[in-house]
C-alpha positions in Angstrom: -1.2 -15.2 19.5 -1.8 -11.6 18.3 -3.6 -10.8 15.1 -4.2 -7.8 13.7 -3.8 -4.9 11.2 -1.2 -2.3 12.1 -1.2 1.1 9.7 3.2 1.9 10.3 4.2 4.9 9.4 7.6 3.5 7.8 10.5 6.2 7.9 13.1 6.9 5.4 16.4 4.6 5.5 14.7 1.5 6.4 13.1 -1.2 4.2 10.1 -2.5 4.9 11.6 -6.2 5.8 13.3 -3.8 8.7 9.7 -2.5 9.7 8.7 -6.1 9.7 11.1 -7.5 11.2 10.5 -4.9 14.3 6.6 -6.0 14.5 8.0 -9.4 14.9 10.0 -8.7 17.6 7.6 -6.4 19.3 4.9 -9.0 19.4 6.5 -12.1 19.7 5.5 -14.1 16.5 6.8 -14.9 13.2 3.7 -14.7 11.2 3.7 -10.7 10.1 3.3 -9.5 6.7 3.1 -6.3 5.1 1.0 -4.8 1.8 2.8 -2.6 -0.7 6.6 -2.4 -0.3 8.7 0.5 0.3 12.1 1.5 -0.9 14.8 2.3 2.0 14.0 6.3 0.3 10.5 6.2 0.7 8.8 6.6 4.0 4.5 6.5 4.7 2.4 4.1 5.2 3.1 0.4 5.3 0.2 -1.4 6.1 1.3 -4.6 8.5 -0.7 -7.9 9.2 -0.2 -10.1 12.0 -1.0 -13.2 12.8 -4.8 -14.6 10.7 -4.8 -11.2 9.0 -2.2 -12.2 6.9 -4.4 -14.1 5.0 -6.1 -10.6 4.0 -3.6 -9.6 2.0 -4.9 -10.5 -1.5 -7.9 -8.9 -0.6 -5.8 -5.5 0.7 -3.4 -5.4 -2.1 -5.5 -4.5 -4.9 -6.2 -1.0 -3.8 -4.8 2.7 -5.2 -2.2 5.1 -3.6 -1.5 8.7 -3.2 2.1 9.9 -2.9 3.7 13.2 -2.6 7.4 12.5 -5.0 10.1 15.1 -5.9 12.1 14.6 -8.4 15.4 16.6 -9.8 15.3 17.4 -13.5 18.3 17.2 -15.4 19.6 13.9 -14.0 19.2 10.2 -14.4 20.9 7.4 -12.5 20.7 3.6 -12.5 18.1 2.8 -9.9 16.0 5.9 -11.1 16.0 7.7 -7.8 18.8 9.9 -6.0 20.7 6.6 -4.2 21.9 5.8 -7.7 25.0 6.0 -9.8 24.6 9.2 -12.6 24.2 7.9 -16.1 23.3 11.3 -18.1 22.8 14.7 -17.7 20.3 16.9 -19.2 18.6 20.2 -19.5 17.5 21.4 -15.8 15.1 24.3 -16.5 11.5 24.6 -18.1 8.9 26.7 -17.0 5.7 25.9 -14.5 3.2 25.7 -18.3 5.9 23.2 -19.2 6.1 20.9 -16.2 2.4 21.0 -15.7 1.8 20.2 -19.6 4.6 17.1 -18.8 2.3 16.2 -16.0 -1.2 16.3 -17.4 0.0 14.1 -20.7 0.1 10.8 -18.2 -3.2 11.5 -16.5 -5.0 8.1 -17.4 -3.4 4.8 -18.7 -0.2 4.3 -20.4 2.4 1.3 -20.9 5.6 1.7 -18.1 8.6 -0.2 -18.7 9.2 -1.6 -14.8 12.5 -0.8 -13.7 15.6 -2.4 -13.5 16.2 -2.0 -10.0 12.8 -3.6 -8.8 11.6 -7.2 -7.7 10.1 -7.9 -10.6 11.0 -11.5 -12.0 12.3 -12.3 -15.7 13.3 -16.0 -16.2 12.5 -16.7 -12.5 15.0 -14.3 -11.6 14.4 -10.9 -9.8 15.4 -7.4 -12.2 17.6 -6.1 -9.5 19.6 -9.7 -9.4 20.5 -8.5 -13.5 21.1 -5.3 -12.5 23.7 -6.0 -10.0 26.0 -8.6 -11.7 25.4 -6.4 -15.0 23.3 -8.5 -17.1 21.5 -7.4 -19.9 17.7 -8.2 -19.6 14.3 -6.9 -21.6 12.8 -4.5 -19.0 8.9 -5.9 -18.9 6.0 -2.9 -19.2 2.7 -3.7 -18.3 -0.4 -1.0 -18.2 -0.6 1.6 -14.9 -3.7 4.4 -14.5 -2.6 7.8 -13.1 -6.1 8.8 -11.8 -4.5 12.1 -10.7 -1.1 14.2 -10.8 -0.7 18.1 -9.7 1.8 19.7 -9.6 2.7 21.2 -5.6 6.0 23.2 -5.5 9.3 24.3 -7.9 12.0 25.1 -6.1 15.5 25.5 -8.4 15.6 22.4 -10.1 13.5 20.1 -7.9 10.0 19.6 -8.4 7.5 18.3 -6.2 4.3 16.7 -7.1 1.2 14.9 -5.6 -0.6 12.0 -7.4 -3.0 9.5 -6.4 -2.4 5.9 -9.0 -3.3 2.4 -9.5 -1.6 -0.5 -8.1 2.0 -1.8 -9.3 2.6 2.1 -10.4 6.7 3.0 -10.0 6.4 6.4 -8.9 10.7 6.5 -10.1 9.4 5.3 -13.6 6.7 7.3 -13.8 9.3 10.3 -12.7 11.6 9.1 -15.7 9.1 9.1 -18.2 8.1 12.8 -17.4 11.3 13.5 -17.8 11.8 11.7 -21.1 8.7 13.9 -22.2 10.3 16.9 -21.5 13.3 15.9 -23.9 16.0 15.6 -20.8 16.1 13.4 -18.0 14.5 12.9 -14.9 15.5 11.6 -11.2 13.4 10.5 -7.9 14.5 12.8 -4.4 12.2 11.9 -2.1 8.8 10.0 -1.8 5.9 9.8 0.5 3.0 7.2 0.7 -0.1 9.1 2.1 -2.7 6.8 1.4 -2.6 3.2 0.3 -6.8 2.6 -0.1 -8.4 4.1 3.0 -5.3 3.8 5.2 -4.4 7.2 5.7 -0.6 8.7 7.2 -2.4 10.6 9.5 -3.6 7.0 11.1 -0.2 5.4 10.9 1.8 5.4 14.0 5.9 5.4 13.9 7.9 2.9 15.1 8.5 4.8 18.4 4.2 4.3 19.2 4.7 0.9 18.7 8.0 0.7 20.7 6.5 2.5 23.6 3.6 0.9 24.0 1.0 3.8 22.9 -2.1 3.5 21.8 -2.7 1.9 18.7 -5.9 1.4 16.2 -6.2 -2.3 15.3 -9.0 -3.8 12.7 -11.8 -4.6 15.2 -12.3 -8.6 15.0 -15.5 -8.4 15.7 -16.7 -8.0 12.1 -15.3 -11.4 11.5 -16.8 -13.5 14.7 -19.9 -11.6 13.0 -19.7 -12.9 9.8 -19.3 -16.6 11.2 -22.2 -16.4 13.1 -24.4 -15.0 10.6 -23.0 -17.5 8.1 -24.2 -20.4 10.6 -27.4 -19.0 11.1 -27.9 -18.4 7.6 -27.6 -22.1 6.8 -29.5 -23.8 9.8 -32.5 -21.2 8.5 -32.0 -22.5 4.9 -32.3 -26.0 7.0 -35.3 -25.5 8.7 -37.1 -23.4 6.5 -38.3 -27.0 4.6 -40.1 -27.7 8.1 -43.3 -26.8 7.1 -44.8 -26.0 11.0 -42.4 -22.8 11.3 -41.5 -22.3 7.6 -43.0 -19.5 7.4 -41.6 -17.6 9.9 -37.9 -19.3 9.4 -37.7 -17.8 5.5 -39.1 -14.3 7.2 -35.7 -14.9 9.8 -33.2 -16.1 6.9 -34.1 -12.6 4.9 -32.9 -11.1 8.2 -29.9 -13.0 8.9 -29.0 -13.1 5.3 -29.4 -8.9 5.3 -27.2 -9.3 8.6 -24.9 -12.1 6.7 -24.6 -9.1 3.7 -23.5 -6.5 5.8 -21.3 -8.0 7.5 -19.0 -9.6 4.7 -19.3 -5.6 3.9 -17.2 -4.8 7.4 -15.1 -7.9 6.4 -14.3 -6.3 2.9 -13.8 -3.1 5.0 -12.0 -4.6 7.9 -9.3 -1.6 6.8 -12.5 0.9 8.0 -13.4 -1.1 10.8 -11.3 0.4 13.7 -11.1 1.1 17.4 -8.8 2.4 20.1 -7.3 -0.2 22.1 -5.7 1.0 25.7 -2.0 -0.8 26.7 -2.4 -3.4 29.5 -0.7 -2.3 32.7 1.3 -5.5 31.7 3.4 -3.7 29.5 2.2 -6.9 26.5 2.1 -3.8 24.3 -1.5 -3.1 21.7 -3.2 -6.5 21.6 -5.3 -7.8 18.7 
């Protein structure tokens, strides 16, 4: 069986259950998870994990994100980005001091209401469920951090922006709530995940790599058959070390393996830096893990 950590480089128009889906296929096995979902309109990375590694994914959710969003001003629809049905219309022009003021005001923590078209649950029931069979529901908020937001490029009425935030951030509602600030309204055009922790888009390989068999960087396992080991040898020394003929130099090994033990549970907790190149067999099996 496979196991692994695949960086995917998730285009526009699919959902991430469609990315899935294809690992599955491509390597034969049911068991493949994925950290930090993407909408069908947002593409970058989608971090995958196959087989054992999907028990990782506690560990690999909790980390930041970078995206590069434009939005339109002027607009707002029902699911927040450009997919969506117009509600209202507003005022389309402010200058560059105005938009960059809009932006610095959220740089840090602030309350965002989650939106309606999300998988969010209320009463056991997911928001977009509501949405669609146009029920009234209280939108939940909960806290977000916006370690960073610059503004990149205006062109006519679409704005582009880069910011790097904490986990559960909606980049749609966070696009809303600019626009809210600016006294008009506010709609999502496009979005890109660059980073999602230290997994990086220039890392992530498309759907096509995978397809086609190229090469593909996989979290090396070794850090793990590493941490056993050291874990073993940790408590046999602990064992012996009440021996009193080699106690001595036992506790002198166990502050070695235990140093040895300590670094690597630090490659484990990195497993996402942990990577190596690994060749296609001739076999045409595709990347193993």
């Amino acid at each position: 069986m496979n196991n692994g950590l695949l960086v995917v480089n998730k285009p526009k128009g699919m959902t991430s259950r469609d990315v899935v889906n294809k690992v599955c296929r491509k390597f034969n096995t049911k068991s493949v998870g994925h950290i930090g979902t993407l909408d069908p309109l947002a593409e970058g990375v989608l971090v995958c994990l196959i087989g054992k590694y999907t028990k990782l994914a506690n560990i690999l959710t909790n980390h930041d994100k970078e995206y590069i969003a434009s939005f339109k001003l002027g607009i707002l629809t029902d699911t927040l980005d450009i997919t969506g049905n117009v509600l209202k219309e507003g005022k389309k022009e402010f200058s560059k001091d105005e938009i960059t003021s809009a932006l610095n005001h959220f740089k840090g923590k602030y309350n965002q209401e989650v939106p309606i078209y999300s998988a969010v649950k209320v009463n056991g029931k997911k928001l977009y469920e509501y949405a669609r069979n146009n029920i009234d529901v209280k939108l939940p908020s909960k806290i977000v951090n916006i370690y960073d937001i610059e503004l990149i490029d205006i062109k006519d009425d679409i704005i582009t922006i880069k910011c790097k935030v904490s986990k559960g951030t909606y980049i749609r509602s966070l696009i809303r709530d600019i626009g809210a600030f600016l006294d008009t309204y506010a709609t999502m055009t496009s979005l890109v995940r660059t980073t999602l922790g230290n997994f990086n888009i220039d890392e992530a390989y498309t759907l096509e790599d995978i397809e086609n068999n190229n090469s593909v960087e996989i979290a090396a396992s070794g850090s793990m058959r590493s941490w056993r080991v050291c874990a073993i040898l940790n408590i046999v020394a602990v064992a012996l070390s009440w021996v009193p003929v080699v106690g001595v130099l036992l506790l002198l090994g166990m502050v070695v393996v235990t140093i040895m033990l300590l670094a690597s549970l630090n490659k484990t907790r990195k497993l996402y830096e942990a990577f190596r190149m690994i060749k296609p067999q001739s076999n045409n099996r595709g990347p193993e893990f």
